[in-house]
Every structure is written in C-alpha cells, then in structure tokens.
Steps between C-alpha positions, in 0.01 A plus 500: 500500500306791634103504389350783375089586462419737219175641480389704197236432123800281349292179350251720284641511176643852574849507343595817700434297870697197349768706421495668815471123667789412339717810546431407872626140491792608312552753780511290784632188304599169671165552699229280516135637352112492618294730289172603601191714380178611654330460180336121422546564145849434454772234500658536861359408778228726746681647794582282777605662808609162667714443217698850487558483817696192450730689297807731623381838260162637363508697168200770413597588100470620315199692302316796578394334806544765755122637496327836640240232751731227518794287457504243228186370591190629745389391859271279534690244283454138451608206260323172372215575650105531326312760588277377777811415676665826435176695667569276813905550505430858486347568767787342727738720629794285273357670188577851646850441585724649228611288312910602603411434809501084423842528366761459788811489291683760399335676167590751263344692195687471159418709219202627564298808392316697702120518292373871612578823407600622852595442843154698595334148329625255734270345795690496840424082449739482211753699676484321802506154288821618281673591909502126578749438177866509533593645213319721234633493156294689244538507129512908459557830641149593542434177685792593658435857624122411600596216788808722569270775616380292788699490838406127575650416156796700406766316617420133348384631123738446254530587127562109363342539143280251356571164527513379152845688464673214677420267192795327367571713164695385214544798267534261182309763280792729543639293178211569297391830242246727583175398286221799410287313738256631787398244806222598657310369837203536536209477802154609611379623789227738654424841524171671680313558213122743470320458843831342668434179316853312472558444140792304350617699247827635499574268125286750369569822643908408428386374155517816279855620677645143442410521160678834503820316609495226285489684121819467481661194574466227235443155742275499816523218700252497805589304795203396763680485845158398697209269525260569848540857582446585101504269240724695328479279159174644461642892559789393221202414293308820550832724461654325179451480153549278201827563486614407876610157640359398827700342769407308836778522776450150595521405187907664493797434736561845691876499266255500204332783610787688578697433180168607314517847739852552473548497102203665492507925432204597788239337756169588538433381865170535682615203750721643733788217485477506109646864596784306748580274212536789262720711723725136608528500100605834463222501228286884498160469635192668477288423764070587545426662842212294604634402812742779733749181554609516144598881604637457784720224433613633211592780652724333786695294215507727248842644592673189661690248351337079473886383661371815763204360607559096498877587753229693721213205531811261568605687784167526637461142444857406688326714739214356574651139489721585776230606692349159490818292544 
C-alpha cells in the first residue's frame, strides 16, 4: 500500500479543507494517509520532515496556499518549539533552508489557489520553491495563467480544480421538491480599514445586500462551515434574524448539508466551498466577493459539468500514482 503525506489547514474545524481532505483520499483511494499542518492549533499532527520522507508521495492542497512571499508557510519555520528556543534555531543555517528543500520524495500541489492578484506579486523565493514540485495543479484559471506566465513553471502547472470535488457524492436530494428556502454561509474576515488598520468586518459591510437577497424567500437556514479562521456561528448571529435557524457543520453529516442545499431554491455563500457544494447540487448561488477565489473559481466551473471535472482529477490522480509506482 503506497503512503501518502498531505500537508494543508484540514483539522481546524474548516468544513471546506475537510472536504477538500476527503475529496483527496477518495482520489487516490486504497492509499494509506499522514496528514499534517504547520499550525499547533489543530487536530493533525505538526510537520515532520523525517516522517514524510518515509512515505512514497507528498501532497500540498489544497487552500489558497500559494502566497505572493511564500509557499504555504514562511522561512524561518519551526515546530514544538518555545520561543527562546526558536531565537536559537533561527539563527542556524537549518532554519533558512526552504522548507521543499527537506522533502526528498516526489511532491506535488493539488488544488491550490494562487493568493495575489498578479504574477508581478510573486517573490523569486516562491517561484523558485513551487520549481522543486513535480506537478502543479491549481484550482482556477487565474491561478492557472499567473504560474503559466513563468518559463521555469509552464510545463508542470496543471488545471486540477479544487480538491473537495473528488468527494464521494450521492445525489439523494434529486428525489426531493424544491422548498422556498435560502441557505446561506456565512464568514468574517478583514479589510484595511481608516489609517490601514485591519478591521474584520466584511458581516457588516455584506449585511444590508444580504438582507436585500433574502426578502423574499420564506425559510433561512444559516449554516456555520468554520471555527479558527472565523467563528462563523458568531457571523450567522450578526447576519440573521428572528426568523432564521442556525446551523453548525459539525453538528450535520456533509449528505445533510447537501440534501438541505439541493431542495433548497438559492445559496448565499461567502465560504468559497459552500459555493462548490452549491454548484455539485446544481442549486443557484449567490456568492459575496470578499475574497477574489470565490471569483475566480467560479468562473473556471461555471460552464463545466460536476461528471466534467471529477473524470479530469481521476486522471490526474491515475497519473500521478503511476508516477510513484
């Protein structure tokens, strides 16, 4: 059974990077699993270098993770350590190694966004980090078209959506009636406010054109899809009313929530994979712009078929496992 190292934010309550966790495993099924963050507040495990090495495939994905200054997470990095011993570890020449450089199996990017608004944005470090992958597979065109427009790259990126469209789907609300219900899901997040303070505050600046949307549809069920980034049971407090039921993802099994979207006449998605859910339910969706993924991805699925998209991950996967074989 071939092992396989995925690094990514699945283990922080986020529904969208457990979906895209398990769209992954369901890819590459009949391997064996070790998932790892760089984050100490989650479930899984810190990074272990030792320990990915031991396996026969490293997985970057998926997430917006692709950054202007770096990839998935900065040089100097360490793990488990205080801070006294941090201050000594960076000063050795260890903490300056990029990270990819530890990694001496083969490695590969799945799903992934590319977080700046142009190829003019990203540090020759990031570029030179994303060369020492094997393969490249982004989640949208724009992702696409920004590491396509450097030579060194060109020939290894590939347009492999996001992950969480490899999840095992059973389309049981097909047998169900349409209900005059809207789902809508919520987040928070920051914005440079008077002075370039960063103020989170993009519930209230959405809450006047939500309200908008909402008039007309007689049930409004909010769903919170996550916990650390946002606590986005607090936004579904700010944004509803009397009148609204509030809903935790973990609370739900992901068929729940996708019954509930499917019979359900529109979505209201700020979370980008409450979009992704919408669109695998064929349910309309409305989404708020706070984030240029939401655009972007929307507008690389927007004309494509679900059946489209999972036939093309499961030839890149078959791909990629032949690679390792």
């Amino acid at each position: 059974m071939k092992k396989i190292a995925v690094l990514g934010w699945a283990g922080h309550g986020n529904l969208g990077d457990e979906l895209m966790l398990d769209g992954l495993k369901n890819l590459f099924k009949g391997c064996e699993f070790m998932v790892m963050s760089n984050d100490n507040r989650g479930t899984y495990p810190f990074i272990d270098f030792d320990a990915i090495n031991s396996c026969d495939l490293c997985i970057l994905g998926g997430g917006e993770l692709i950054h202007a200054d770096h990839l998935f997470m900065p040089t100097p990095s360490i793990f488990k350590a205080p801070s006294l011993m941090y201050r000594i570890y960076a000063r050795t020449p260890l903490a300056h190694l990029p990270w990819t450089h530890r990694i001496k199996i083969p490695k590969i990017i799945f799903g992934c966004g590319v977080n700046a608004e142009g190829s003019s944005q990203l540090k020759l470090n990031v570029i030179e980090d994303l060369e020492r992958f094997d393969y490249i597979g982004v989640r949208d065109n724009t992702s696409l078209n920004i590491l396509k427009s450097f030579p060194r790259l060109k020939d290894k990126v590939f347009l492999s959506y996001d992950a969480s469209f490899g999840i095992k789907i059973d389309r049981s609300w097909e047998a169900y009636d349409k209900v005059d219900r809207a789902i809508i899901i919520p987040t928070d997040r920051f914005t440079v406010g008077d002075e370039g303070v960063l103020e989170r505050d993009i519930a209230v600046k959405s809450r006047d054109w939500l309200n908008e949307k909402l008039v007309s549809y007689k049930e409004k069920i909010f769903i919170a899809f996550g916990e650390i980034d946002n606590d986005d049971y607090e936004t579904c407090k700010i944004l509803s009313d009397k009148s609204s039921t509030i809903l935790r993802s973990n609370n739900l099994l992901l068929q729940e929530i996708l019954v509930m979207m499917g019979i359900s006449k529109i979505v209201f998605p700020y979370r980008l994979h409450g979009l992704i859910l919408s669109f695998i339910t064929g349910t309309p969706y409305d989404f708020y712009p706070y984030h240029w993924k939401l655009q972007r991805v929307n507008d690389t699925i927007k004309d494509k078929k679900v059946e489209e998209i999972q036939n093309t991950q499961k030839a890149i996967a078959d791909e990629i496992m032949e690679m390792i074989m």
